[in-house]
N, C-alpha and C positions, 0 to 999 in steps of 0.2 A: 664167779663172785670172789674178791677179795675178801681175806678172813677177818673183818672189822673187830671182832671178838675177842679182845685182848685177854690177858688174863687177868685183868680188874672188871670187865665190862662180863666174862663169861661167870661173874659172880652173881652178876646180874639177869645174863641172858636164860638161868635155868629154870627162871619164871616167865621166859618172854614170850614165849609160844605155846598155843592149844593146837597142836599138832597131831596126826596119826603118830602112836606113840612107838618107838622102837628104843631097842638098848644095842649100845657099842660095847665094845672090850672095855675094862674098867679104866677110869679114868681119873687122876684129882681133881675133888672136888672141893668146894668151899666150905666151910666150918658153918652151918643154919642154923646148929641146935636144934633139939628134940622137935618130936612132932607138935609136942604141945605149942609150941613155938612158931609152928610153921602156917602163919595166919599171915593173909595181906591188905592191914585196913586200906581204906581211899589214898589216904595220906602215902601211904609205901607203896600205893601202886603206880603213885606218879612220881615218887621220885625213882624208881627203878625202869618207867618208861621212858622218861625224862634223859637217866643215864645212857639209856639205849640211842633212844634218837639224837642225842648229843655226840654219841662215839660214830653212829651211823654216818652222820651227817661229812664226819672228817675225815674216815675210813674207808669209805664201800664206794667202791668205783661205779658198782653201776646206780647210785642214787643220782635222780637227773635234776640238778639244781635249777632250774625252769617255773617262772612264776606264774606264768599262763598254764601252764599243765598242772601244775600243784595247788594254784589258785581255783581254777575248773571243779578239779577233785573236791576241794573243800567246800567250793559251793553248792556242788552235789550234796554234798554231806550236810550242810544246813537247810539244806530244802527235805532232806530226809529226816530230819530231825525237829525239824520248826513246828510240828504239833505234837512231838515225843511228851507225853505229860509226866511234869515232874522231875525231869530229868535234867541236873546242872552241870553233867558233863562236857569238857569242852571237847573237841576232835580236832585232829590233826593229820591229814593224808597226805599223802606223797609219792610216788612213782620211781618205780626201780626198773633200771632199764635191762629187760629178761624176758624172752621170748613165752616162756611157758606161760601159760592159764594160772595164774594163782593169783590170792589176795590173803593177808595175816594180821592181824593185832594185835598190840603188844599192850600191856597193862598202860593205865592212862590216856587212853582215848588216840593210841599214835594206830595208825591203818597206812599199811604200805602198800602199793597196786603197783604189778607188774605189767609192763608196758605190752605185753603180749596179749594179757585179758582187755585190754582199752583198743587195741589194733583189733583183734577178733571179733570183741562183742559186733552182736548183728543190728543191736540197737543199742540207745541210749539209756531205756526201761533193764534191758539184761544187767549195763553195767550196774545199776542201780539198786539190782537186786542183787547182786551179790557186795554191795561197798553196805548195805542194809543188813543183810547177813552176820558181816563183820561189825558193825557198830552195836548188831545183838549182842554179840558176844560179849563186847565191852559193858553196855548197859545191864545185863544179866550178870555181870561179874563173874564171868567164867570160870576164870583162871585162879580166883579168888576162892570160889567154892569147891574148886580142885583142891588146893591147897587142904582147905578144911575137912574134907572127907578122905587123902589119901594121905596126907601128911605127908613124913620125910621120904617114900620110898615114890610119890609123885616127883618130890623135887630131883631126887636121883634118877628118877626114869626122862624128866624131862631135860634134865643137864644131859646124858647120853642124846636128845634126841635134838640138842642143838649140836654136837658134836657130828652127829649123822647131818644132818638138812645140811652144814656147812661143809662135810666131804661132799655130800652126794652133788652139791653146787661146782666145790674146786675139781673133786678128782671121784670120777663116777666110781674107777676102781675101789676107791676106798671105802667107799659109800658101802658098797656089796660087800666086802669083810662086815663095816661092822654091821651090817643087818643080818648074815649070815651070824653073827655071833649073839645075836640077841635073845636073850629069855622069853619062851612062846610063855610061860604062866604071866609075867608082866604083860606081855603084850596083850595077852587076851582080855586081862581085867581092866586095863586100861581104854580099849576099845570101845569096850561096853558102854563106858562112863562116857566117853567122848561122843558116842552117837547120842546119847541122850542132850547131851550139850549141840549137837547140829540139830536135831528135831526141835529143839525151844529157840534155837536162833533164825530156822526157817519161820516160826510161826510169829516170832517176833519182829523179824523183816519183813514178810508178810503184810504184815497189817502196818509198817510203816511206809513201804511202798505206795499202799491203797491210801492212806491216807496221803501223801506228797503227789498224789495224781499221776503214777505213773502204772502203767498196764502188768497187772499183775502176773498174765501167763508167760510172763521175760522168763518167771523165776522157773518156770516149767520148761519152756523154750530152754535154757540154759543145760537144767537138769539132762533132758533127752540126748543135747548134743554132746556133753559128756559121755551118757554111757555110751553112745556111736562112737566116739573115741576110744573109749575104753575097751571096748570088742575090737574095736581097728587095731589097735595099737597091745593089744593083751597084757604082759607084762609091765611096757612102757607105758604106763598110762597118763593122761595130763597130770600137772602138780595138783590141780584143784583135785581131784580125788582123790591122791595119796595123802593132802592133808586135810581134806575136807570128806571122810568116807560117805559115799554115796548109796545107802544101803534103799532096799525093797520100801521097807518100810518107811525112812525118808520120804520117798517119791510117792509114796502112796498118799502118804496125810499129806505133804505140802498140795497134790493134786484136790483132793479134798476140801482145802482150803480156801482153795483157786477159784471152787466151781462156787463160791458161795460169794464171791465178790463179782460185783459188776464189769459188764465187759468194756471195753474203752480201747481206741486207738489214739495213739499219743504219737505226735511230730517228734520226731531227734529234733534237740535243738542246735541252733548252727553254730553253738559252742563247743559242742559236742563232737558233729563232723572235724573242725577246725584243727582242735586238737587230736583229734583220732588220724588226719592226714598229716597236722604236725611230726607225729611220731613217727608215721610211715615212711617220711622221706627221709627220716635221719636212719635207718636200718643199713644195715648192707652195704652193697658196693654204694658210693654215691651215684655211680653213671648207670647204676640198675634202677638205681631208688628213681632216677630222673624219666628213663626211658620208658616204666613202667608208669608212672603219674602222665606221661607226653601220651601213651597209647590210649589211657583211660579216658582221656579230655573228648576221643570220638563217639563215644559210647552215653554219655552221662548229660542229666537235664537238671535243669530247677536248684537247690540247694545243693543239691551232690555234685553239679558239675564246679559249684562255685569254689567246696572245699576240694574239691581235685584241683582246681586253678590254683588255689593257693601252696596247696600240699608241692604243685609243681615249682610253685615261685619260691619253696624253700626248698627243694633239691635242688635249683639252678644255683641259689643261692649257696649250698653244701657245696659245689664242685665250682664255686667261684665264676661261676658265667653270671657278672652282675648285671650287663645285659640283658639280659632273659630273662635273669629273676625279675628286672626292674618294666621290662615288657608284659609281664603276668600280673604286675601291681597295676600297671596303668590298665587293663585290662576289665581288670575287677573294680575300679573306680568306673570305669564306663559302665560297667554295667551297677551302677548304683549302689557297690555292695560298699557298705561301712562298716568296720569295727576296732575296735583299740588291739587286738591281733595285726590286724593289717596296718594299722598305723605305725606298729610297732617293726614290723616286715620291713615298712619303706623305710623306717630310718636305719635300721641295720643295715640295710643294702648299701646306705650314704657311709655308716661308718667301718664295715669293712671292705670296703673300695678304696677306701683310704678320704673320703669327704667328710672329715668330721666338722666342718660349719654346712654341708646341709643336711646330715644329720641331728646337728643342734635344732636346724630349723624343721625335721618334720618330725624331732620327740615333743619337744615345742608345741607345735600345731595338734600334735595326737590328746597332748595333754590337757589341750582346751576344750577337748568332746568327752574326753573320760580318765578318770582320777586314777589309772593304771597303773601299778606297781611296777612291772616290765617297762614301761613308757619311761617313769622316773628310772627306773637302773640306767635306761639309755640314753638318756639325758647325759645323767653323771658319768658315762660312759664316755659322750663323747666329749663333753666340758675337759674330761681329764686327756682324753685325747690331746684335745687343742691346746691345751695345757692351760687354761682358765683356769686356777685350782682355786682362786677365792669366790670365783663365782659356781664351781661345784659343793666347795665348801659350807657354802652359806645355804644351798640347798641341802644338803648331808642334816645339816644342823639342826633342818628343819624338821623333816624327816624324822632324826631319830626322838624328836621329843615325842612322835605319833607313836614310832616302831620301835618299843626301847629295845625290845631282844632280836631285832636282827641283825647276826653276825656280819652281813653282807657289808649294811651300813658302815659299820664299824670299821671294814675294809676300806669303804672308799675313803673315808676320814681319815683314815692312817696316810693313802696315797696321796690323797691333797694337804696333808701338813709335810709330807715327805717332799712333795713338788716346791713347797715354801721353804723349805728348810728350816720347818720347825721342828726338831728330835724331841724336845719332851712331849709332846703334844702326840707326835708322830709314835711312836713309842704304848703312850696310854691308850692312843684308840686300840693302836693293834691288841694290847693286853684285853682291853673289852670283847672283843672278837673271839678270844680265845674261849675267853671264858664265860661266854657264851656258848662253846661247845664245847664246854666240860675240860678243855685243855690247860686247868691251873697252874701246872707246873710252869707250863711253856710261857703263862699270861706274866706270871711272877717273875719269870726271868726277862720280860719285855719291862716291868714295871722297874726292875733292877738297874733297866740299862736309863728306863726314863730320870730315873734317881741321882745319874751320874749326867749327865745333860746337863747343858753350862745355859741354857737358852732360857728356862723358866721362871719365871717370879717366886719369892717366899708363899702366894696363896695357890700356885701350881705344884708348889714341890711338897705344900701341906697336901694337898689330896691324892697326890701318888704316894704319900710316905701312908697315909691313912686306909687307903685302896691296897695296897701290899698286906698293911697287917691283915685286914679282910680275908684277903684271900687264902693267904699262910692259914689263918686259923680255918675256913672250910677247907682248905687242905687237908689239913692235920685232922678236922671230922669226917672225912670221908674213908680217910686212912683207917681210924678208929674203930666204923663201921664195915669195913672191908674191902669197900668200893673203889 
């Protein structure tokens, strides 16, 4: 894991995690002010998540920027949440690409899921109980009532245990110093606190599971194969347990729980497979990733066989046999299977093979059966390609009056006025992108250069001179604030 963690963002990060709590060798810290102090309305919880997932986004190598996997997760999470009573939180999941079992929350409803728990889970219902779990946390305002019950010696135990999670990710060595250096009195009383915070988020996910119709003994299934893990493996134990402690008592009541909801078996949805073989074929070697999906296709019936077709037609795809991949697509059309994944499959195959007009034509075609996020990036993908930049443009346009904060957008608008040779134009989108993720400095100095741009009108160069002041002054508040 790259260290995303700046030293403005790790001002931020000592509130980002409800983790098994450990301490490092002393380290500096940011200036919080007293305990009295140390409270995190609604309001400060999201713009401290906010900061997070905005640094995440431009820093962390393994965040998988992928709309069909992140779009999947989110949908998960609305279906989890869609009879939550009462509850105006928004969510926000995403996928980090890391082999271990874990899933985290950050203040603000941001939930990040490692690509290892999505590969693993043995159902759809397991994932679901553990992205459930996670959005207890946040709905229960965890982190928030940490705060309030431990005050400043919470925030210093939890700043130590960002500096750990992000050794024990770069450099295991380092990880073991500082755990070996950690204060067992903190550690202890922090545990305490924490288990109690995983026993109200099991019983909180729990009963949102039950209610979004998904099989509640995932959550138990899950549980057992952990501690089989965790015997297997003794010291190294999965991530899920080292930040999610797995105690006697845990397993007991959520079991308890269990046996009082109805029992129900629930299909994986073929969203679900899709993106679970998505992931698998991008892993590893790519000619392992291929040969392994190639062996599986003998074995497998019904809906599993279809995502193993697919999973194969995107390893062919990884190692550039666009043959093959494009023989795995025509394949799954024979057999009747539809989806805005697969549509999206076919056009990528057209536009890294170098055929960006028939890739125009099957993002095109994809887009007529369903309103795809990925379908439209590849669209403007290949528009830009072919170098069509006014007619990507005018989709861009369109676009972002739906999506006003995505950065992406903002990207391509910069390449299609850059393909026109328009620099002020070119210039401002790019500043929006930035700052969009929280890169103000960087946006200000794109707005700087739109400013000296010989190309714009008086009503162009008023809203770049207007949009500069903007930003300078949330500059300068952020500074203010420490952030």
């Amino acid at each position: 894991m790259s260290h995303f963690f700046t030293r403005r963002s790790l001002r931020t990060a000592v509130v980002a995690l409800l983790l098994l709590p450990l301490s490092v060798p002393a380290q500096p810290l940011p200036d919080l002010g007293d305990s009295a102090q140390a409270d995190l309305s609604p309001a400060l919880e999201n713009r401290i998540g906010l900061a997070l997932w905005r640094d995440m986004r431009v820093r962390e190598r393994a965040y998988i920027d992928d709309p069909e996997i992140n779009g999947y997760l989110n949908h998960l999470a609305d279906r989890l949440t869609e009879k939550l009573p009462g509850s105006t939180q928004d969510f926000e999941l995403f996928a980090l690409r890391d082999p271990s079992l874990n899933a985290f929350a950050w203040p603000g409803g941001f939930i990040g899921v490692h690509s290892g728990l999505i590969v693993t889970a043995q159902s759809e219902s397991e994932l679901a109980s553990v992205i459930a779990h996670e959005i207890s946390h946040v709905t229960q305002r965890h982190i928030a009532r940490q705060f309030s019950n431990r005050g400043q010696s919470t925030i210093i135990a939890l700043a130590s245990l960002v500096i750990a999670v992000l050794a024990a990710r770069g450099n295991s060595q380092v990880a073991q110093g500082a755990m070996i250096a950690g204060q067992a009195a903190t550690v202890a009383s922090q545990l305490a606190y924490t288990r109690d915070f995983e026993r109200e988020a099991d019983r909180i996910g729990l009963q949102m599971l039950d209610s979004a119709g998904f099989d509640t003994r995932a959550m138990a299934a899950f549980f057992e194969r952990m501690q089989r893990s965790a015997r297997f493996y003794e010291s190294n134990s999965p991530a899920y347990l080292r930040t999610h402690p797995l105690t006697v008592e845990r397993i007991t009541d959520a079991s308890a729980r269990i046996e009082e909801t109805a029992y129900r078996q629930v299909p994986d949805s073929l969203d679900f497979l899709l993106v679970r073989a998505k992931l698998r074929a991008y892993e590893g070697d790519a000619r392992e990733a291929f040969a392994e999906f190639d062996n599986r296709m003998r074995d497998v019936q019904g809906s599993i066989r279809l995502a193993t077709r697919f999973g194969l037609a995107h390893a062919a795809l990884r190692k550039r046999d666009f043959a093959r991949a494009q023989q795995e697509v025509d394949g799954l059309r024979a057999e009747r299977f539809e989806s805005p994944m697969l549509d999206n499959l076919a056009g990528l195959i057209s536009l890294e093979s170098g055929d960006a007009k028939g890739a125009i034509e099957r993002f095109r075609d994809g887009l007529k059966r369903s309103r795809s996020r990925a379908l439209t990036y590849g669209l403007i993908e290949a528009l830009l390609a072919d170098r069509r930049a006014a007619e990507a443009l005018a989709l861009i346009n369109d676009e972002v009056l739906a999506y006003t904060q995505d950065p992406r957008l903002y990207r391509y608008q910069a390449r299609s006025h850059a393909l026109l040779d328009q620099r002020l134009a070119q210039h401002r989108s790019q500043a929006e992108a930035y700052a969009l993720n929280g890169q103000y400095q960087a946006a200000i100095e794109q707005l700087e250069i739109a400013q000296r741009a010989a190309d714009g009108d008086f009503y162009q160069q008023s809203v770049v001179d207007a949009r500069l002041r903007e930003l300078r002054e949330k500059l300068a508040e952020l500074k203010r604030d420490g952030l």
